[in-house]
C-alpha positions as CSV (number, residue, x, y, z in Angstrom):
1,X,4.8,-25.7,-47.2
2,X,7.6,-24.5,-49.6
3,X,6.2,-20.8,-49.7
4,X,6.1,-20.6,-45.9
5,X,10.0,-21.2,-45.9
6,X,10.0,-18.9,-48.9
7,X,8.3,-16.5,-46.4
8,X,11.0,-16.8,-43.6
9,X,14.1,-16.5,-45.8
10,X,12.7,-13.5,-47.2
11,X,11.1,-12.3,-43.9
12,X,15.1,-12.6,-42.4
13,X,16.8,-11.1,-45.1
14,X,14.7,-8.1,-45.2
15,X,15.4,-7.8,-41.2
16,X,19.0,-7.5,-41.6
17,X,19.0,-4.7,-44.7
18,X,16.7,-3.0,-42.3
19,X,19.2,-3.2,-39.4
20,X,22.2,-2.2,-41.5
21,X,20.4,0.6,-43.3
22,X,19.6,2.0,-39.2
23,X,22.7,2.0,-38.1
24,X,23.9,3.2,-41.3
25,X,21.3,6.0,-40.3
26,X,21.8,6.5,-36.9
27,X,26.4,6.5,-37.4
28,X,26.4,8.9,-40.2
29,X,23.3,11.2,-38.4
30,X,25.9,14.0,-37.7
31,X,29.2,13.2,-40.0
32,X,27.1,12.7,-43.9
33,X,23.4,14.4,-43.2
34,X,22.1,13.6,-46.9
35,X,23.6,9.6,-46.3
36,X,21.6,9.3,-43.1
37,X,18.6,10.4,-44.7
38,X,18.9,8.7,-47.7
39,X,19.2,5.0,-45.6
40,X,16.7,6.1,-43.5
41,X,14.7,6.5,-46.2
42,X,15.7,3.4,-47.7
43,X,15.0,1.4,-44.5
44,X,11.4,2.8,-43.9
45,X,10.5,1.2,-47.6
46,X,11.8,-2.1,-46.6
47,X,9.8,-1.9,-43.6
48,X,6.8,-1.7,-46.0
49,X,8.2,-4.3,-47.9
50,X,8.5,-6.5,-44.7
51,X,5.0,-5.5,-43.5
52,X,3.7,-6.5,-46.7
53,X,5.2,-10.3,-46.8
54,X,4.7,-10.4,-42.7
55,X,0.7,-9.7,-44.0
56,X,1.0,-12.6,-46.5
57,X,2.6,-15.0,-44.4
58,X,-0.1,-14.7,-41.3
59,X,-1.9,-17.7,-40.8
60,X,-5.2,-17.5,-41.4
61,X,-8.1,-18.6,-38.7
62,X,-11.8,-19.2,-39.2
C-alpha cells in the first residue's frame, strides 16, 4: 500500500510544476517569447511524465 501513496505524492507534485510552468507560459506569451516556449515545453514533458505514473498507478481489473 506504500507505493500507492508513493503514487499520489508524486501524482500531486507533478500537477502543480505543470500548473506553474502554464501560467508561466501563458503570462510571459507576449513580454519573453523564447521563456513561454521553453515552459511550455517543459510542461508538455511533465505531462508525459505524469501520464506515465497515472499509467502505473491504475488499478488493475480482471
Amino acid at each position: 500500500m506504500y507505493y500507492k501513496k508513493q503514487f499520489a505524492t508524486l501524482k500531486n507534485r507533478l500537477q502543480n510544476q505543470y500548473s506553474r510552468l502554464i501560467e508561466i507560459s501563458e503570462s510571459y506569451k507576449f513580454l519573453d517569447e523564447p521563456l513561454s516556449d521553453l515552459a511550455a515545453f517543459k510542461a508538455m514533458k511533465l505531462m508525459q511524465k505524469l501520464n506515465k505514473v497515472s499509467y502505473l498507478d491504475r488499478e488493475v481489473t480482471i
